[in-house]
C-alpha positions as CSV (number, residue, x, y, z in Angstrom):
1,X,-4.1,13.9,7.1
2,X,-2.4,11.2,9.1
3,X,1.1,12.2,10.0
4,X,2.4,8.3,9.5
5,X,-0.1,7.4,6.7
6,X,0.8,10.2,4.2
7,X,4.7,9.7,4.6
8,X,5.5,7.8,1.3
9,X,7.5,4.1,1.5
10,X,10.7,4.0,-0.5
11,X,11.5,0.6,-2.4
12,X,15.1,-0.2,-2.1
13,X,16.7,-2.1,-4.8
14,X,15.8,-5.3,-5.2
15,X,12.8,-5.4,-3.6
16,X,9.0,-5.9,-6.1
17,X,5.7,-4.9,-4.4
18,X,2.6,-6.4,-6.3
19,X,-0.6,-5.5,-5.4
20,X,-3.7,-7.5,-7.0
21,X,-7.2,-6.2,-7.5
22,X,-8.5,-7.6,-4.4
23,X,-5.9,-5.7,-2.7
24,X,-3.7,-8.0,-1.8
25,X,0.3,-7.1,-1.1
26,X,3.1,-8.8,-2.0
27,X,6.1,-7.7,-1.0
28,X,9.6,-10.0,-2.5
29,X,12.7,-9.1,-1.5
30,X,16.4,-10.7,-1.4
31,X,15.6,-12.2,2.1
32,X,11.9,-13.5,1.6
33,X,7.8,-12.9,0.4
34,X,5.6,-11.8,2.7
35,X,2.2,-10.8,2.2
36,X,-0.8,-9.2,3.7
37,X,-4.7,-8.2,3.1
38,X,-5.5,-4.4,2.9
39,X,-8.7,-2.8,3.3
40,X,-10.3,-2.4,-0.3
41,X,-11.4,1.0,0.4
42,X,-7.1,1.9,0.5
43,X,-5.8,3.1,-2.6
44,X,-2.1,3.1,-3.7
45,X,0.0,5.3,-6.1
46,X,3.2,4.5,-7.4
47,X,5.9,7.2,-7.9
48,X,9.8,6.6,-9.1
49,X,10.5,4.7,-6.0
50,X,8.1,5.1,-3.4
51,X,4.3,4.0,-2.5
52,X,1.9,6.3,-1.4
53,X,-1.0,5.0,0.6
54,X,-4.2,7.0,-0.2
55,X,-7.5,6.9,1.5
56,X,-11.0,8.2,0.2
57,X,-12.5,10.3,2.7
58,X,-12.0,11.5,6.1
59,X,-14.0,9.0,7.9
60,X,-12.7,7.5,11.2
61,X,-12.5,4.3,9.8
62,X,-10.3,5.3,6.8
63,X,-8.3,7.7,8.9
64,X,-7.6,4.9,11.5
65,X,-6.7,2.3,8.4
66,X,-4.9,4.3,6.5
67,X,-1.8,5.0,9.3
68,X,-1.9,1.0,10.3
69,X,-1.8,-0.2,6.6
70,X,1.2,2.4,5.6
71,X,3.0,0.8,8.6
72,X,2.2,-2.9,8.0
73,X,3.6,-2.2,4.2
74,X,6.2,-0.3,5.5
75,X,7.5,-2.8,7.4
76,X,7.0,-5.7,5.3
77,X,9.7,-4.0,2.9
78,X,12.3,-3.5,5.9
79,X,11.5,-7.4,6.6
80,X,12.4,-8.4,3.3
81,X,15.1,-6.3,2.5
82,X,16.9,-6.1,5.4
83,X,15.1,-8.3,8.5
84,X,14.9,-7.8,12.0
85,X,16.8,-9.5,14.9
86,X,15.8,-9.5,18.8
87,X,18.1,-10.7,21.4
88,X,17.2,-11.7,24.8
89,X,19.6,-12.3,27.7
90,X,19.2,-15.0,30.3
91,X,19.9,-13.3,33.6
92,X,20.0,-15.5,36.5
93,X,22.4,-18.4,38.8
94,X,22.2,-21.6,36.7
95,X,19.8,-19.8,34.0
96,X,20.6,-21.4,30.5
97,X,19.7,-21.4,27.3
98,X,20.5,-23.9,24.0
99,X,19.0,-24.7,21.2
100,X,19.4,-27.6,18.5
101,X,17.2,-26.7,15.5
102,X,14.2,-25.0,15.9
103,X,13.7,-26.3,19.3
104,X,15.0,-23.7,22.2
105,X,15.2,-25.4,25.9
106,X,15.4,-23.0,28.6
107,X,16.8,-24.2,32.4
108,X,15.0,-21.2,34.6
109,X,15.0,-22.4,37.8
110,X,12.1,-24.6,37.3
111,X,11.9,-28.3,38.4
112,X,12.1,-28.9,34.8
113,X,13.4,-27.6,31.3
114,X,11.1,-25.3,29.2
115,X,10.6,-26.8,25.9
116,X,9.8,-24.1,23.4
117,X,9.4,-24.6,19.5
118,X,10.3,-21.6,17.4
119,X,7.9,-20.8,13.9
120,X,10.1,-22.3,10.8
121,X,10.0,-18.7,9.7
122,X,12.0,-17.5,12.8
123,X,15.7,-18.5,12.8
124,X,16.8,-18.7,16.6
125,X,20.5,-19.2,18.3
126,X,21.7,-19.1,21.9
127,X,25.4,-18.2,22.8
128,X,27.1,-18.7,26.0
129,X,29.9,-17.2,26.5
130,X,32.4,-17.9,29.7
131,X,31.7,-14.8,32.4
132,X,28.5,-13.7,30.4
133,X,25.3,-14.3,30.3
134,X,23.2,-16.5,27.6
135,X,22.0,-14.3,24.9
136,X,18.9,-15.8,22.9
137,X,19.4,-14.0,18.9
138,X,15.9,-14.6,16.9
139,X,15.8,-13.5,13.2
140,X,13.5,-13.1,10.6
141,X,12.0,-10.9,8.2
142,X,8.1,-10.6,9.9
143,X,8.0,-8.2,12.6
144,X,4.7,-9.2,14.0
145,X,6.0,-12.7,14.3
146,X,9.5,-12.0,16.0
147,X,7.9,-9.5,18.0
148,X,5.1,-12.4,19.1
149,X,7.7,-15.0,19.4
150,X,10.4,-12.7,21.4
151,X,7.6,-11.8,23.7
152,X,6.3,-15.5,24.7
153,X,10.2,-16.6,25.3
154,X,10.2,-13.6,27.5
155,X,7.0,-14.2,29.4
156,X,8.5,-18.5,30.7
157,X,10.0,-15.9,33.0
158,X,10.0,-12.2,33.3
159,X,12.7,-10.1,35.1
160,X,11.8,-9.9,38.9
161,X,12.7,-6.0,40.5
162,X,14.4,-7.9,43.6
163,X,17.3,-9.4,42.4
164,X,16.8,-8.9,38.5
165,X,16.3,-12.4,37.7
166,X,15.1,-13.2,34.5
167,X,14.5,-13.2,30.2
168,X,14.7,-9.4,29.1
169,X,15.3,-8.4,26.0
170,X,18.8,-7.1,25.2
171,X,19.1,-4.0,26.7
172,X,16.3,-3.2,28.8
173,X,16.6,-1.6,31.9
174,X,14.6,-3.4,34.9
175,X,13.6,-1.0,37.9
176,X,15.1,-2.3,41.2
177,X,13.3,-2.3,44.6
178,X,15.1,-2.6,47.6
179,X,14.8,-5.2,50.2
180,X,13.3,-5.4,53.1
181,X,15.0,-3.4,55.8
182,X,15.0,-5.1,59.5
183,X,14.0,-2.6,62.6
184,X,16.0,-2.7,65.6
């Protein structure tokens, strides 16, 4: 039996799963609705509280679906109960970050800004404060998305092991390399 996909989800307060014939999910919570497609082989059993994610054989298949799905509903019920939030920090001489709507501009050293427009479902703000450097805060309740999103911002330009230069998410430690060393 999987280890993940035979731990049972538990349904705060608030929050109604639905789950149609063609076995499709809909989790509604305080924050949101999110929904996804499961595998129609996956079976489900509801207990005072929880879901339990059965599968019908052993098969590879099943056994590799039935983890992933248990997950993906899993975390569709955090998402809309609670959310998730990612913050980035800007690290760098003259790095900034702002952002007016859903539009985020970036100033990394480039010859120009980077433009970036965030998913409607992804709320983002950047905070500068005096001494500090700018902190980029996404939320929302997919994880997928934030994760996707969080991930791109990161990639306009990833922390460098010289100096440390970069976007890295909120504390992440960057390996340093030293310099180069002149022989006398």
């Amino acid at each position: 039996m999987s280890r993940i996909g035979k731990m049972p989800i538990s349904i705060p307060a608030g929050v109604e799963i639905k789950i149609s014939d063609t076995n499709f999910v809909t989790v509604k919570g305080p924050k949101g609705e999110l929904m996804q497609q499961v595998d129609p082989d996956l079976g489900f059993e509801r207990e005072d509280g929880t879901l339990t994610v059965t599968r019908p054989t052993d098969q590879k298949r099943h056994r590799s679906m039935h983890g992933l799905y248990r997950s993906l509903i899993n975390n569709m019920v955090i998402g809309v109960s609670e959310g998730y939030v990612k913050e980035l920090e800007v690290i760098g001489v003259g790095y900034r970050a702002a952002s007016t709507g859903q539009l985020l501009e970036l100033t990394l050293g480039f010859s120009h800004p980077v433009m970036f427009y965030i998913p409607d479902d992804v709320k983002v703000t950047a905070s500068q404060d005096k001494g500090k450097a700018p902190i980029i805060k996404l939320e929302s309740i997919d994880k997928q998305l934030i994760g996707q999103v969080a991930a791109k911002i990161r990639s306009f330009r990833k922390p460098e092991p010289y100096k440390g230069k970069g976007i890295r998410y909120k504390g992440e430690e960057v390996r340093r390399k030293a310099g180069k060393t002149v022989a006398k």
